[in-house]
VORO-131635 format. One record per residue (C-alpha): residue number from 1; residue in one letter; x, z, y. Coordinates in Angstrom, 2 decimals, always signed. Layout:
<sites>
<site NUM a <X Z Y>>
...
</sites>
This chain:
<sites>
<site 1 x <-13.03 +35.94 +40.55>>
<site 2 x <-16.30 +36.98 +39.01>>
<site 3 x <-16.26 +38.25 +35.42>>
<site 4 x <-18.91 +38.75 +32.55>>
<site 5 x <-19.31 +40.77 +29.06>>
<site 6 x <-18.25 +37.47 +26.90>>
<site 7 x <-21.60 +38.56 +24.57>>
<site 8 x <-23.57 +36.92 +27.90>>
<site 9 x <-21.91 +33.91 +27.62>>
<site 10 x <-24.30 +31.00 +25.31>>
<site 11 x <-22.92 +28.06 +23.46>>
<site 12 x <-25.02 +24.86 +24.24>>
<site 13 x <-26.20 +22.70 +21.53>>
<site 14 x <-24.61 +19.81 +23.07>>
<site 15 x <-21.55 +21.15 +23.49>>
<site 16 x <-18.75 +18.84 +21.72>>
<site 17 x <-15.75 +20.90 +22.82>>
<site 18 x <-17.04 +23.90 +20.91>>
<site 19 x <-14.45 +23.23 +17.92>>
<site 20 x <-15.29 +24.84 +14.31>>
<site 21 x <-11.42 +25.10 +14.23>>
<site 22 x <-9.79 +27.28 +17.36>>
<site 23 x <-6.45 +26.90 +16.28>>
<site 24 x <-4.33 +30.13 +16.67>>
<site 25 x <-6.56 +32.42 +18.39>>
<site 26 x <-4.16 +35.35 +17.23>>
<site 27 x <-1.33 +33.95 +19.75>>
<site 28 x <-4.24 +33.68 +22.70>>
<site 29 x <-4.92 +37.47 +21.88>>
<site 30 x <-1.76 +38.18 +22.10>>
<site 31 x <-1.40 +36.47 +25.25>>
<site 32 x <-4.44 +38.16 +27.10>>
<site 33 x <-2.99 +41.50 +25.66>>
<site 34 x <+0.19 +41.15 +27.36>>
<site 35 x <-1.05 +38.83 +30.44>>
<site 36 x <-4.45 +38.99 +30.99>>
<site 37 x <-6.47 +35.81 +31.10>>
<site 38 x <-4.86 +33.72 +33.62>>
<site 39 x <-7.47 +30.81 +33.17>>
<site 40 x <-10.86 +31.54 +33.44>>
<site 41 x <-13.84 +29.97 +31.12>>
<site 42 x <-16.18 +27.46 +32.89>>
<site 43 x <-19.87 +28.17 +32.92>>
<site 44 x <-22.98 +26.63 +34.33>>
<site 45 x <-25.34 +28.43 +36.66>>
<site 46 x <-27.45 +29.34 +33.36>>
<site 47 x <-24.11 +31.24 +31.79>>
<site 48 x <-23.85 +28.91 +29.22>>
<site 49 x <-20.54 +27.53 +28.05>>
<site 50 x <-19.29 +23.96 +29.54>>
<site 51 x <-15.13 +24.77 +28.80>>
<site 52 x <-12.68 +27.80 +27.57>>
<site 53 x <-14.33 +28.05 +23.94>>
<site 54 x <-11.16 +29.05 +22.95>>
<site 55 x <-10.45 +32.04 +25.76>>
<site 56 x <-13.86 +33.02 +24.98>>
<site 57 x <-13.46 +33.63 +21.21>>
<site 58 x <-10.19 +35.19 +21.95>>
<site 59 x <-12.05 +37.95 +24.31>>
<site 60 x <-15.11 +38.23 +21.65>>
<site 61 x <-12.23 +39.24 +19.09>>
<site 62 x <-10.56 +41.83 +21.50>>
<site 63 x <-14.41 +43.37 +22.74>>
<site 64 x <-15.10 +43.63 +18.57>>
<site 65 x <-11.50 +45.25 +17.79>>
<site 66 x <-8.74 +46.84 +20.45>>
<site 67 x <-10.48 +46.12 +24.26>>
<site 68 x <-14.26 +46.98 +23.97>>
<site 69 x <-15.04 +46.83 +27.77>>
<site 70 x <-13.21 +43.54 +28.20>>
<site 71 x <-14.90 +41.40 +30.88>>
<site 72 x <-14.26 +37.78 +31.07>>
<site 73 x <-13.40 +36.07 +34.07>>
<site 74 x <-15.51 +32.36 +34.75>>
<site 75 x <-15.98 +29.93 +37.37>>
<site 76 x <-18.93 +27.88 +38.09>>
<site 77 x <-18.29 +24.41 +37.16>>
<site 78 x <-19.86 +22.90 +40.26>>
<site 79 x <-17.75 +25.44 +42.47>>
<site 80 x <-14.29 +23.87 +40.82>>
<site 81 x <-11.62 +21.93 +42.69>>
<site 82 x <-9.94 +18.83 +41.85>>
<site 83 x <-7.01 +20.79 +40.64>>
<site 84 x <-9.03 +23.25 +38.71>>
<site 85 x <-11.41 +20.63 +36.98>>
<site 86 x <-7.91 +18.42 +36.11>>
<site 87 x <-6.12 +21.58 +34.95>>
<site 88 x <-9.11 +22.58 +32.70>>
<site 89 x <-9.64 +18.48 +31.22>>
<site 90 x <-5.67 +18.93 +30.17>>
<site 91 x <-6.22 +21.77 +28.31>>
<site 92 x <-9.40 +21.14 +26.38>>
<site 93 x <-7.84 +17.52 +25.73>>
<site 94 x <-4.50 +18.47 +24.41>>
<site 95 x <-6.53 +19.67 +21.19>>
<site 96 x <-8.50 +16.33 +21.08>>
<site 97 x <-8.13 +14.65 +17.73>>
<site 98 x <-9.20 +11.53 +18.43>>
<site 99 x <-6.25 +11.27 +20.88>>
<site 100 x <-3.52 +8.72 +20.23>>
<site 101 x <-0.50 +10.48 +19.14>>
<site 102 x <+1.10 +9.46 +22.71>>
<site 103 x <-1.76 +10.56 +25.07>>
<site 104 x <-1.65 +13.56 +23.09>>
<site 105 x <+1.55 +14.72 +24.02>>
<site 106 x <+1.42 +12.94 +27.17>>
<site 107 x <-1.48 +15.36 +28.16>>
<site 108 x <+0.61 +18.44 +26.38>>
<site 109 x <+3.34 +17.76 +29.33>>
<site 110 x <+1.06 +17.14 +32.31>>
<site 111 x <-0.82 +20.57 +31.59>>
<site 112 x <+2.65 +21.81 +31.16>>
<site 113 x <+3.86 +20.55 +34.46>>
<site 114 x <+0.35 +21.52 +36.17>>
<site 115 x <+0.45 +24.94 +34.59>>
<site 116 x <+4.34 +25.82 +36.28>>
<site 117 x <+3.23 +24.17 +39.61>>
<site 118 x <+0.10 +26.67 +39.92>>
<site 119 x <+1.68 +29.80 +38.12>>
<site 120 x <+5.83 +29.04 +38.70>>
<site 121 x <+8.74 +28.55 +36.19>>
<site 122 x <+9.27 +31.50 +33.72>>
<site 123 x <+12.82 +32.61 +34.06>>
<site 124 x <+12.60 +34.10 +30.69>>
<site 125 x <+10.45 +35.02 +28.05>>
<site 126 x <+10.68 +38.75 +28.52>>
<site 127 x <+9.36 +38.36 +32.26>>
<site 128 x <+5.52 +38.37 +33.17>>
<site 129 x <+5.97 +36.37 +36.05>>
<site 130 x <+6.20 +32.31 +35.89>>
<site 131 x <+4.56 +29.79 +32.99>>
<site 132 x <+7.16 +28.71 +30.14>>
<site 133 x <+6.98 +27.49 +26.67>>
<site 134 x <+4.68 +30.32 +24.84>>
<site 135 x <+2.37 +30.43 +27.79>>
<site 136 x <+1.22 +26.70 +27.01>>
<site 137 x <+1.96 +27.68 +23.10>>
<site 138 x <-0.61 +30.51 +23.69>>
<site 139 x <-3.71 +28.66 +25.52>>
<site 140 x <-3.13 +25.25 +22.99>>
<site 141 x <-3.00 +27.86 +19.98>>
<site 142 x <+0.10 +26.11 +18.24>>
<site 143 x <+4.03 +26.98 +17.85>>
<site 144 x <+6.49 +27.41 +20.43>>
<site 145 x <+8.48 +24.69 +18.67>>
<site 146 x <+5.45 +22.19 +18.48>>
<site 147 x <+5.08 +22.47 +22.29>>
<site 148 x <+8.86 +21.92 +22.67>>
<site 149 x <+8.74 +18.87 +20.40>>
<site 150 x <+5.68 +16.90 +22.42>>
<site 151 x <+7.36 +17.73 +25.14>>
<site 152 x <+10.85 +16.15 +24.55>>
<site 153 x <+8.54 +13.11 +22.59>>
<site 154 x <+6.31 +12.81 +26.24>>
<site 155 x <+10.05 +12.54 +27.60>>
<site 156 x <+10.65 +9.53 +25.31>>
<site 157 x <+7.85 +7.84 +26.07>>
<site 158 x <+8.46 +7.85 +29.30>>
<site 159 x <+12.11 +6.73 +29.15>>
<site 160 x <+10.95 +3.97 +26.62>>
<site 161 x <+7.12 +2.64 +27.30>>
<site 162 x <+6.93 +0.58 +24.20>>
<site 163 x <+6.80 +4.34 +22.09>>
<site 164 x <+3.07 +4.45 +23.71>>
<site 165 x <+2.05 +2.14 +20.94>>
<site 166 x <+3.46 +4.61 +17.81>>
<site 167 x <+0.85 +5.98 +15.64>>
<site 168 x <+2.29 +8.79 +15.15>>
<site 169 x <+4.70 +11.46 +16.42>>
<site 170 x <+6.94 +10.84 +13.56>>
<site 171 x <+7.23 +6.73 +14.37>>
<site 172 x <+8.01 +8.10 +18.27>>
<site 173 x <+10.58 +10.33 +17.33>>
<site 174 x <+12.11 +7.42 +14.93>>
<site 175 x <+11.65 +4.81 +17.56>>
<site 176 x <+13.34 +6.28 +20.06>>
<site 177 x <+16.36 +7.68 +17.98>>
<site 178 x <+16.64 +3.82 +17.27>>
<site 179 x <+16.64 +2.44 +20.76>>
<site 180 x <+19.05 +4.91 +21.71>>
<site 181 x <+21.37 +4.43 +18.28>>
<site 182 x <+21.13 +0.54 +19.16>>
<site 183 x <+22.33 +0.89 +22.67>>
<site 184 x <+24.74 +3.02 +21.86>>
<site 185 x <+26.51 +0.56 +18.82>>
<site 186 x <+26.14 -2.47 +21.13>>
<site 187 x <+28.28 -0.26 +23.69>>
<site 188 x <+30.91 +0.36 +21.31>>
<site 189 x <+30.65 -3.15 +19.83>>
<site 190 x <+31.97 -4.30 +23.71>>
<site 191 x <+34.59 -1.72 +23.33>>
<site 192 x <+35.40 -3.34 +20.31>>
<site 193 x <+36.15 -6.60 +21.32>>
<site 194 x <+38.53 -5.47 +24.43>>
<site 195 x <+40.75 -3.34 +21.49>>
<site 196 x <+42.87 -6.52 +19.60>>
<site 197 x <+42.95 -4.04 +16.26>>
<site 198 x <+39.05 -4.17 +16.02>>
<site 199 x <+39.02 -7.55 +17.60>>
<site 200 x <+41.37 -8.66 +14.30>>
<site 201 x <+39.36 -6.44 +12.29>>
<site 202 x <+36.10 -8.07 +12.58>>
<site 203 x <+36.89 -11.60 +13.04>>
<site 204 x <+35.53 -13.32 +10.41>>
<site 205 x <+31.83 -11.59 +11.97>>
<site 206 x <+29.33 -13.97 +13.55>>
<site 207 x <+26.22 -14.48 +15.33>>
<site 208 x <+24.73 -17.31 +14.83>>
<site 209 x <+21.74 -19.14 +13.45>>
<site 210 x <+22.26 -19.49 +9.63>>
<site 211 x <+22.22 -22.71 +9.27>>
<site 212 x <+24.11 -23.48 +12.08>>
<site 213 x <+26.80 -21.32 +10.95>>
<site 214 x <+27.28 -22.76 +7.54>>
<site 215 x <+28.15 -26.05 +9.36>>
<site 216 x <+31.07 -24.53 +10.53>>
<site 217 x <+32.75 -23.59 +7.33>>
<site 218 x <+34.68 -26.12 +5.72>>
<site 219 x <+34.41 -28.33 +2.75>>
<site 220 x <+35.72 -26.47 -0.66>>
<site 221 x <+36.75 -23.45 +1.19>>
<site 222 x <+34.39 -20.51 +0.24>>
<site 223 x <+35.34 -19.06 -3.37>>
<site 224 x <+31.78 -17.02 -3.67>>
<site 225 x <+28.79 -17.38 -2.21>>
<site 226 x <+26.73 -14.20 -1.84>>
<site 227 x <+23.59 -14.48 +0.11>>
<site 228 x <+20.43 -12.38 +0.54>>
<site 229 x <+18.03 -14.58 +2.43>>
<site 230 x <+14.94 -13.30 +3.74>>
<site 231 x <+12.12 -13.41 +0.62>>
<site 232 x <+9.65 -15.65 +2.30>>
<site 233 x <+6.77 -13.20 +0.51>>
<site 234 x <+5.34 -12.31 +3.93>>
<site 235 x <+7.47 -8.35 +3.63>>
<site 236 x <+6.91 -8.17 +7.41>>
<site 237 x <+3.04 -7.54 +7.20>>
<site 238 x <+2.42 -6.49 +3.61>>
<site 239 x <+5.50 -3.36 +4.02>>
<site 240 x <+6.80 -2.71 +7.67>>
<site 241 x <+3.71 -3.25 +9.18>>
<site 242 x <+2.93 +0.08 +7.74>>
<site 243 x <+6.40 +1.74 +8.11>>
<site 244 x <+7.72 +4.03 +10.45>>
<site 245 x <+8.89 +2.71 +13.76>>
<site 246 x <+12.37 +2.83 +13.64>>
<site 247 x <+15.76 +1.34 +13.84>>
<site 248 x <+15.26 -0.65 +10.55>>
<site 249 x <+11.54 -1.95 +12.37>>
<site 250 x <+13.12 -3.05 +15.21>>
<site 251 x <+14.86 -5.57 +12.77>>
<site 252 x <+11.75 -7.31 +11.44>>
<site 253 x <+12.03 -11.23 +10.89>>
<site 254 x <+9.08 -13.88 +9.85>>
<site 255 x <+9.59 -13.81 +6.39>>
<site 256 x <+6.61 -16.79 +5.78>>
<site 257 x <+7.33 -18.84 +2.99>>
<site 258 x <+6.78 -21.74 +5.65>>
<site 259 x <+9.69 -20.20 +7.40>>
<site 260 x <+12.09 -19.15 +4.53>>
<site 261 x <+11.75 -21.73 +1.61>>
<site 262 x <+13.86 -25.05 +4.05>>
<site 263 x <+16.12 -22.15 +4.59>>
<site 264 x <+16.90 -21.69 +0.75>>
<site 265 x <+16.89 -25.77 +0.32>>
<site 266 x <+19.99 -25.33 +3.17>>
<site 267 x <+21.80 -22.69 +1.96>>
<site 268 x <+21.69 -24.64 -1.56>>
<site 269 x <+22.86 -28.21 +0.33>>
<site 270 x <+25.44 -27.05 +1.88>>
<site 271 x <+26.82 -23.99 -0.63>>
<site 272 x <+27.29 -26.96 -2.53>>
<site 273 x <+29.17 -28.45 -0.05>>
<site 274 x <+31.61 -25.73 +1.23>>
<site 275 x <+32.17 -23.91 -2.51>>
<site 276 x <+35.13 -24.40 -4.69>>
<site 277 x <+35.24 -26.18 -7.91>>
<site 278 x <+35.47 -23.35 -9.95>>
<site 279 x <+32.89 -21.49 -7.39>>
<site 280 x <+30.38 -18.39 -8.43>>
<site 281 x <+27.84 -17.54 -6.61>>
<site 282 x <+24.72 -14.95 -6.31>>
<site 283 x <+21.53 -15.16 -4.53>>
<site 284 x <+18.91 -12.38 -3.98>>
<site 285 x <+15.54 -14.14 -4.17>>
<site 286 x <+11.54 -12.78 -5.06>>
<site 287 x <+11.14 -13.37 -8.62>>
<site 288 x <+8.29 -15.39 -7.72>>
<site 289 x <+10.62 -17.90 -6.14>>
<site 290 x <+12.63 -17.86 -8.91>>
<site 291 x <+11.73 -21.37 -10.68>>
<site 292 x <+11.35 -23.08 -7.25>>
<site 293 x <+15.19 -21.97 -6.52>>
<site 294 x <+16.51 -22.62 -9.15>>
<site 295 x <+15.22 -26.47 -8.90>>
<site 296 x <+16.49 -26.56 -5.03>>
<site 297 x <+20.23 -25.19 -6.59>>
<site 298 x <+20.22 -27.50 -9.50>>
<site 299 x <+19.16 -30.17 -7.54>>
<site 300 x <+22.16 -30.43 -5.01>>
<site 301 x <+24.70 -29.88 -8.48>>
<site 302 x <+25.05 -26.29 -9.22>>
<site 303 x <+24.49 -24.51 -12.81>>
<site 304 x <+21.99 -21.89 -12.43>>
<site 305 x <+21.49 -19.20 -15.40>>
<site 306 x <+17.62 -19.73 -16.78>>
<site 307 x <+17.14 -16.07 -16.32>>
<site 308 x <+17.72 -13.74 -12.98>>
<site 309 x <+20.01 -10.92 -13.20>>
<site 310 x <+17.77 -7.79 -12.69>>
<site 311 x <+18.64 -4.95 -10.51>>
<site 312 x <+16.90 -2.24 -11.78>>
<site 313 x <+16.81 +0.19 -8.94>>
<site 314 x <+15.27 +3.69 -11.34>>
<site 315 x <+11.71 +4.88 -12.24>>
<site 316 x <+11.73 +7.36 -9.02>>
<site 317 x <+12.37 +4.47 -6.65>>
<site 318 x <+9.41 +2.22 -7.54>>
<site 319 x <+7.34 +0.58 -4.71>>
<site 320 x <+4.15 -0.66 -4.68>>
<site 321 x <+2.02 -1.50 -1.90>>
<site 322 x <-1.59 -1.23 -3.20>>
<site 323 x <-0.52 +1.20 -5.97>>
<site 324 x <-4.32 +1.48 -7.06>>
<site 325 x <-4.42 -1.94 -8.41>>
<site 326 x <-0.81 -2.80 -9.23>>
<site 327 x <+1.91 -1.16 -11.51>>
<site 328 x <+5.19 -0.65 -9.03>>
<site 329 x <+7.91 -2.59 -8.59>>
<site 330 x <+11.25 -1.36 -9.69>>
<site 331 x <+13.29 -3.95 -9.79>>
<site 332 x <+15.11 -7.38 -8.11>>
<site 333 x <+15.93 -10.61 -9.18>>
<site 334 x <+19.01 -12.00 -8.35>>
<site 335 x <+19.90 -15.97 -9.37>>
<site 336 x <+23.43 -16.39 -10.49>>
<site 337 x <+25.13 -19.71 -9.68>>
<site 338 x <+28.37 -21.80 -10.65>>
<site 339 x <+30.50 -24.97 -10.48>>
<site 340 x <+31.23 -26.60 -13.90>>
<site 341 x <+35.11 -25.45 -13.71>>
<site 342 x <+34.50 -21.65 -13.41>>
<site 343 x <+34.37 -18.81 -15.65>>
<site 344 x <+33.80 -15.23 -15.27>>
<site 345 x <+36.25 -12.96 -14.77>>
<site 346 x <+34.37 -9.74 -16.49>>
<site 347 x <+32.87 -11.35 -19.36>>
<site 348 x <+30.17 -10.41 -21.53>>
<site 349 x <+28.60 -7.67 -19.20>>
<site 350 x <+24.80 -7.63 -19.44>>
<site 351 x <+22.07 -10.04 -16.90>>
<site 352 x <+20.74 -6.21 -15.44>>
<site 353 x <+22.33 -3.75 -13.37>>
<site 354 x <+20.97 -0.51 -12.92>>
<site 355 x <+22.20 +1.47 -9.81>>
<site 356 x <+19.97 +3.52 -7.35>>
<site 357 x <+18.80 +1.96 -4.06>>
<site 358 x <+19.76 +3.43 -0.71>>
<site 359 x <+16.97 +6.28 +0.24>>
<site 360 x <+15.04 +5.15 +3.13>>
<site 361 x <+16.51 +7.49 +5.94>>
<site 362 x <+19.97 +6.36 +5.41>>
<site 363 x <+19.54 +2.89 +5.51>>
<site 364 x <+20.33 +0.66 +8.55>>
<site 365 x <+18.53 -2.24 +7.90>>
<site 366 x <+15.16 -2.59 +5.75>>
<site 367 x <+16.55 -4.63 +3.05>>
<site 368 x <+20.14 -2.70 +2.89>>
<site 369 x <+21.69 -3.37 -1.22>>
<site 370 x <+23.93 -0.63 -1.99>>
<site 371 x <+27.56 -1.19 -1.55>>
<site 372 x <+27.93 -0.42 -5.13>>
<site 373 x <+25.56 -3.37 -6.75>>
<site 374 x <+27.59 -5.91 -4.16>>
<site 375 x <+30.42 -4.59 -6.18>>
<site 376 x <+29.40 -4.96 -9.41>>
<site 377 x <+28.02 -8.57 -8.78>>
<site 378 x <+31.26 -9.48 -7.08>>
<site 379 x <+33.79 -8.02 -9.42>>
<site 380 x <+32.60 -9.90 -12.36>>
<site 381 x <+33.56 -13.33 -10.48>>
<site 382 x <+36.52 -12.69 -8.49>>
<site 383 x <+40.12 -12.39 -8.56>>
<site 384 x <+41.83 -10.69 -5.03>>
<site 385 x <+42.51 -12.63 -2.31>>
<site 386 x <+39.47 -14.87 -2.80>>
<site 387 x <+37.29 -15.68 +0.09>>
<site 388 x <+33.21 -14.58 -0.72>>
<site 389 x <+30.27 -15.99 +2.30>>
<site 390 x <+27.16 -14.52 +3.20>>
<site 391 x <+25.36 -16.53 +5.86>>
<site 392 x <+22.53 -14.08 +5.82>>
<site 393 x <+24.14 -10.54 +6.38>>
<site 394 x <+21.77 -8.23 +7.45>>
<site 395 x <+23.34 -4.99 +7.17>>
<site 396 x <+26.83 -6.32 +5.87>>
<site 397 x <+26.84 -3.97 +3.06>>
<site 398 x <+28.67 -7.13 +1.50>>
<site 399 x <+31.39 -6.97 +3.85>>
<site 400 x <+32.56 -3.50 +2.83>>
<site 401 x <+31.81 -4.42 -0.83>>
<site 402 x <+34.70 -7.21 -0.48>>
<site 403 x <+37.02 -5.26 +1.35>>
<site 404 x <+37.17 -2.75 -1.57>>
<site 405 x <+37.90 -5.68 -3.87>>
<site 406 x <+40.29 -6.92 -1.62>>
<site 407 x <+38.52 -9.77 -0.47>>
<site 408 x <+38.28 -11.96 +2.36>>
<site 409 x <+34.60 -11.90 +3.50>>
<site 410 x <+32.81 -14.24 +5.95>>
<site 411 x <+29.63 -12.76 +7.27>>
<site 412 x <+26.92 -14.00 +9.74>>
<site 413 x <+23.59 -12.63 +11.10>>
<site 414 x <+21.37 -14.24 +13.45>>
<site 415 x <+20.23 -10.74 +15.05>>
<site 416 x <+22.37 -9.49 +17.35>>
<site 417 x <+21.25 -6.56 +16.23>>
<site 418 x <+22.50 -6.77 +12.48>>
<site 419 x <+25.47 -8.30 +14.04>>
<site 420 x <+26.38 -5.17 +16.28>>
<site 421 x <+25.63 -3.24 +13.23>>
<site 422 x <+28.03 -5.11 +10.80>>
<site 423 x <+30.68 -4.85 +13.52>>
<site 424 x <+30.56 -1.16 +13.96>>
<site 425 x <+30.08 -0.54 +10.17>>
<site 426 x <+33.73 -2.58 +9.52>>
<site 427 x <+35.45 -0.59 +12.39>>
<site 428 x <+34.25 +2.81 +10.63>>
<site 429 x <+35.70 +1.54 +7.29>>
<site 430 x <+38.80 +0.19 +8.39>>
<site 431 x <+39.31 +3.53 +10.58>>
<site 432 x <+38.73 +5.68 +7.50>>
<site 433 x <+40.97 +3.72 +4.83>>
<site 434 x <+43.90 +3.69 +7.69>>
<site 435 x <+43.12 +7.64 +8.42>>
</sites>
């Protein structure tokens, strides 16, 4: 292979490959030091520079500092082979920033692949022979462990296609953790069902359309009613359009007002219908729904409290989507309900509750309460033994909130999803109080 002094190599104007930022060149030395160059720069006929900007600052450093006679090796770019042109592409691409996150590390892989098919599998990092991990670290200028990581997200994306659309290499990683976290529950939700102790456990679970479901429950039979409809305030493309994709995305619902407020009107026809006479109930609603809610409630014959009962969720865990223009939101209304005939069983206790939110990476489900305000809300209405309904589970944090009040809950989702979640989150619990 011919070779040159690097100083005799010229940058053309034109060039757009010729980055101001190299990346690690150090590692690249280090890598010609101990290897050599094992890819050479490609020139045209007038020695001026059409790929390899990054081997060629690597052997200006080492001519300026430790190698002074180093020569560096080229090939005429109209002399190149298929394999040699597609093996150069990869590895001026894999720096691209205009790339999507997924053809980035798409292109990471396919160099590495390339790279082992022309050079051989390094047995181990303290053996010249073969290409491995640092050898692709070296010529892309980044960490052994970033390499590693596009790699095993290139493997994702090929076990699950729909990753290709992620933004970023954060929302791969996240999506496919989920996909393979949701398989995995819905296999041990089958299990479930064959085994007659977590069949007995979770019977009083269901899948079913909301309103569907509460036509199955009987007249006068439900003691509290605790429900946390969707907010119909459009959440799905003001918030999670711009979240992560993960587990809790792959659980987004139309949350139009169109969609949600005849939803409300039900759940408020036929609470009515299926509640006690000395009944409580809650209902988590957007505080701009608040006076339309309350009408719908009132309407069919419950009492509704003329003010929400706040959950006030802590300074640090405001949210605010256009925080430029708006203060942030740190707080949820809740609209407390009753027959004439009841009273409360904690009395006196004030209309706000202030407990933290879950943090985003532990939750299971975008709008997860904390199992602690479910308790709070339910222990000031009911007595053990008492049967509390939530049509709308989601993640069926208010399933585990009964339980520990001795309850009997009744819990439905219309996502299978939720569903398979709320069945393998009441197996866990009963598992660890009977451990």
């Amino acid at each position: 292979m011919p070779k040159a002094n690097p100083q005799d190599i010229s940058i053309r104007g034109d060039l757009k490959r010729w980055r101001k930022n190299m990346g690690d060149i150090e590692s690249l030395i280090a890598s010609i030091q101990r290897l050599g160059q094992i890819q050479p720069i490609v020139i045209d006929r007038e020695m001026r520079l059409v790929a390899g900007g990054r081997r060629l600052a690597a052997c200006l450093a080492l001519q300026f500092t430790e190698m002074p006679d180093i020569l560096i090796d080229y090939v005429f770019a109209d002399t190149m082979d298929d394999i040699m042109l597609r093996e150069i592409e990869l590895e001026e691409n894999v720096q691209r920033k205009d790339f999507e996150p997924s053809e980035q590390v798409l292109a990471v892989q396919e160099l590495h692949k390339l790279k082992q098919e022309i050079h051989g599998v390094a047995t181990s990092d303290h053996v010249k022979d073969g290409w491995g991990l640092k050898e692709t670290a070296d010529i892309m200028g980044v960490s052994i462990n970033k390499v590693s990581r596009d790699l095993r997200l290139a493997k994702n994306i090929e076990e699950f296609p729909q990753l290709a659309k992620c933004k970023t290499k954060n929302d791969i990683e996240n999506g496919a953790n989920a996909i393979v976290n949701s398989t995995n529950r819905a296999i041990r939700v089958e299990e479930y069902k064959k085994d007659s102790i977590t069949k007995d456990w979770t019977k009083n679970l269901y899948n079913m359309n909301a309103i569907e479901h509460m036509k199955t429950i009987g007249d006068k039979t439900i003691d509290i009613l605790c429900v946390d409809p969707p907010f119909g305030i459009n959440l799905d493309q003001i918030k999670w359009g711009k979240e992560s994709n993960t587990e809790k995305n792959d659980l987004l619902y139309k949350d139009s007002p169109e969609n949600i407020i005849p939803l409300y009107e039900k759940i408020a026809k036929e609470s009515y219908r299926f509640c006690k006479d000395k009944s409580h109930g809650y209902v988590f609603l957007a505080i701009s729904h608040f006076s339309k809610f309350s009408e719908a409630f009132k309407k069919e014959g419950w009492l509704v409290s003329v003010k929400p009962i706040i959950w006030t969720k802590n300074a640090g865990n405001c949210q605010c989507n256009m925080p430029s223009r708006w203060p942030a939101s740190g707080y949820e209304a809740i609209m407390y309900i009753r027959r004439t005939d009841s009273e409360l069983v904690r009395q006196g206790l004030a209309d706000f509750i202030s407990i933290p939110p879950i943090i985003p990476a532990k939750k299971v489900h975008p709008v997860e309460r904390p199992v602690e305000l479910l308790k709070e809300l339910l222990s000031r209405v009911c007595i053990p033994g008492q049967t509390v309904y939530d049509p709308c589970a989601g993640s069926f944090s208010m399933v585990e909130a009964a339980l520990d009040l001795q309850l009997i809950p009744i819990a439905n989702d219309i996502e299978e999803k939720c569903y398979n979640i709320g069945v393998d989150r009441i197996v866990n619990y009963m598992r660890g109080k009977n451990d």
